[in-house]
DRENNUZA-316612 format. One record per residue: x negated, y, z negated of N, C-alpha, C in turn. Coordinates in nm, 3 decimals. Atoms other than C-alpha are relative to their C-alpha. Layout:
<nuses>
X_Y_Z_X_Y_Z_X_Y_Z
...
</nuses>
This chain:
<nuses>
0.052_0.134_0.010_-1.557_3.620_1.448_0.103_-0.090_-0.066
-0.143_0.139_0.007_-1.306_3.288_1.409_-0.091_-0.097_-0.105
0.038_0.149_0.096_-1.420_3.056_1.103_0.098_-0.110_-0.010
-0.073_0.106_0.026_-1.283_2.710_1.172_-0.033_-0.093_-0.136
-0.052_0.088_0.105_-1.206_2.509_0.901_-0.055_-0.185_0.076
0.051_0.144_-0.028_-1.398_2.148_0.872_0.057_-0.058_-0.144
-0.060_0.089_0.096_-1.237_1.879_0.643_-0.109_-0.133_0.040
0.081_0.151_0.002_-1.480_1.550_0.565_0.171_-0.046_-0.055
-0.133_0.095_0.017_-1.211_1.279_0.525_-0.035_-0.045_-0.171
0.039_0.018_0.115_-1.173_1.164_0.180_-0.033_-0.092_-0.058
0.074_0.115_0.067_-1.300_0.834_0.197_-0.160_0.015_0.097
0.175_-0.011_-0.036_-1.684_0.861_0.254_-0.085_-0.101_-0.106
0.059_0.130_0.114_-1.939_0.626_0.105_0.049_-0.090_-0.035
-0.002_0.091_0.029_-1.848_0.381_-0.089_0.156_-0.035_0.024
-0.201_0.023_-0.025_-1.467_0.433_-0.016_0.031_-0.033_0.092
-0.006_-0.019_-0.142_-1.519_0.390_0.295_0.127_-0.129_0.051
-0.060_0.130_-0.029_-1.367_0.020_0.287_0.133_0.005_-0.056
-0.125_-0.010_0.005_-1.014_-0.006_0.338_0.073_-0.115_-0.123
-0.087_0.035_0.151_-0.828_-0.157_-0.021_0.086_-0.134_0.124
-0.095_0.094_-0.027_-0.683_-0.492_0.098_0.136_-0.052_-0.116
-0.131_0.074_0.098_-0.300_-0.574_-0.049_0.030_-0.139_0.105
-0.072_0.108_-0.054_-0.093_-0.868_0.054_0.158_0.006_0.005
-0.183_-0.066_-0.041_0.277_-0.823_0.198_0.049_-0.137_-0.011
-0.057_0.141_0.052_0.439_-1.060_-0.033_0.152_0.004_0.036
-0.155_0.013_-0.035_0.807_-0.984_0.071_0.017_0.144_0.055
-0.037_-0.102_-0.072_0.996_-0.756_0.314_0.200_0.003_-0.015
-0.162_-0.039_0.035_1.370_-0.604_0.238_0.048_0.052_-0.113
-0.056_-0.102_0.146_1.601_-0.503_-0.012_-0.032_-0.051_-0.122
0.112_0.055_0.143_1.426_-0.452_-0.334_0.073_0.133_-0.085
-0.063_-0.116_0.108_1.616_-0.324_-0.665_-0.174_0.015_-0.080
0.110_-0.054_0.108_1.338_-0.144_-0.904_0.034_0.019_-0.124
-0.080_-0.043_0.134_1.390_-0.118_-1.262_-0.104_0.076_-0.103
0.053_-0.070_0.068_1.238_0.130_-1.467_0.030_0.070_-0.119
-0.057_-0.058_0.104_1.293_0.250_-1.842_0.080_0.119_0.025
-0.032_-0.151_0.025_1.346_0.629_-1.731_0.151_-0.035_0.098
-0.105_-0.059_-0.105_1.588_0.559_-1.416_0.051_-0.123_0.012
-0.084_0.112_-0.067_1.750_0.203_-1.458_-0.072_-0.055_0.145
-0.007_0.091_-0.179_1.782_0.016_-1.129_0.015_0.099_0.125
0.006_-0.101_-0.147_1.722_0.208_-0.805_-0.025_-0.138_0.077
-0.042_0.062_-0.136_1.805_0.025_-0.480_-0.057_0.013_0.124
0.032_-0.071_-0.159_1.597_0.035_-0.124_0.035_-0.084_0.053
-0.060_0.116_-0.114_1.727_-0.140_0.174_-0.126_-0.016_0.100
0.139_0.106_-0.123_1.435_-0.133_0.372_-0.176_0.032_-0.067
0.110_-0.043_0.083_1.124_-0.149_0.145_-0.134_-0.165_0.029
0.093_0.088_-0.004_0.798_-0.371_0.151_-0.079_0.002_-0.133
0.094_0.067_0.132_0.621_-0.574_-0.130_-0.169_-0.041_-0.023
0.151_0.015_-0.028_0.216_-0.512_-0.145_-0.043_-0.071_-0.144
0.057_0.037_0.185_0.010_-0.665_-0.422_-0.082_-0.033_0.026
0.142_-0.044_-0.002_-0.320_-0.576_-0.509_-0.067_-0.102_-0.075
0.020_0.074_0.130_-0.609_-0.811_-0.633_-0.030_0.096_-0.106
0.032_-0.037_0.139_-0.683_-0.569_-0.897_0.063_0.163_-0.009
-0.077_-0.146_0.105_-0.577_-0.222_-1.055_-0.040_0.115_0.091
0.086_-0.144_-0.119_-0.885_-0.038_-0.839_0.046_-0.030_0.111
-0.105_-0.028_-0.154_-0.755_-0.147_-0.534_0.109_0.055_0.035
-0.156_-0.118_0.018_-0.414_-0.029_-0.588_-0.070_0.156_-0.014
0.033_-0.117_0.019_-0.593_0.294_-0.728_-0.042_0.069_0.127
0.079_-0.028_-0.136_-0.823_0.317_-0.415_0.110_0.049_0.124
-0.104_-0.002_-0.070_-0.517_0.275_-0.210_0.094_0.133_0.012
-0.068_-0.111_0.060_-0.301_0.525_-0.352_-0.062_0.120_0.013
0.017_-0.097_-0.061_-0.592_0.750_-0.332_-0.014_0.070_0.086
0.052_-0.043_-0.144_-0.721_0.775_-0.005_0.136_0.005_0.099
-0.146_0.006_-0.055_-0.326_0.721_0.099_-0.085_-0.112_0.161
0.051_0.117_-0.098_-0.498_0.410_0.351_0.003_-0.149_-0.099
-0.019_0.165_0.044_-0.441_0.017_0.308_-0.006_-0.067_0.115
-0.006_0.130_-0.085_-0.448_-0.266_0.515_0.050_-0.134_-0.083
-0.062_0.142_0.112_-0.238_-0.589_0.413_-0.011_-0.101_0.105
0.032_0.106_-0.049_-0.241_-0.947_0.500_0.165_-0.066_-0.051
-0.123_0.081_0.022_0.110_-1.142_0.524_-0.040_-0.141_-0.088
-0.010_0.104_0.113_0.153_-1.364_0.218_0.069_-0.121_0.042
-0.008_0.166_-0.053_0.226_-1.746_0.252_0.135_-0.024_0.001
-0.093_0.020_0.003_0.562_-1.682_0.205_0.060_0.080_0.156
-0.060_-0.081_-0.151_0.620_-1.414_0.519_-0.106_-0.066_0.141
-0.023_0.049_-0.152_0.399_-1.613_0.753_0.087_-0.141_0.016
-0.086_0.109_-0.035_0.644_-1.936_0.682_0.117_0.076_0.053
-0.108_-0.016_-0.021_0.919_-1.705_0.742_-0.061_0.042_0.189
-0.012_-0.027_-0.145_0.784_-1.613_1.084_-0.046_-0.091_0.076
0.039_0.098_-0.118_0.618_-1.926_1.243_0.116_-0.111_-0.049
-0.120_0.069_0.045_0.948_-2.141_1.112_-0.081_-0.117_-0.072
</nuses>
């Protein structure tokens, strides 16, 4: 006899709703952090959460949905 393996997803209930950020800037972004100085990405994106649980929410369920910030839709409708 074959026992398959069932996984519930890990947002259920109240998690269910996808954590909205806002994609405030797109490109190269230095980071600066006590432990490691300045680290460098060339192709990185800028989310920002309204609050702490959203980020948290985000992070946990590894799901987001963002909304282009007032600065990236001037850069794309000119």
């Amino acid at each position: 006899m074959t026992h398959q393996k069932t996984s519930k997803p890990r947002w259920t209930g109240a998690d269910r709703a996808v954590p909205r950020g806002t994609l405030q800037d797109a490109g190269e972004l230095a980071v600066l952090s006590a432990n490691a100085g300045e680290t460098r990405h060339r192709y990185a994106l800028v989310i920002a959460f309204d609050s702490e649980e959203a980020l948290r929410q985000a992070v946990t369920n590894h799901r987001c949905a963002y909304r282009d910030s007032q600065y990236c839709q001037e850069l794309n409708h000119g």
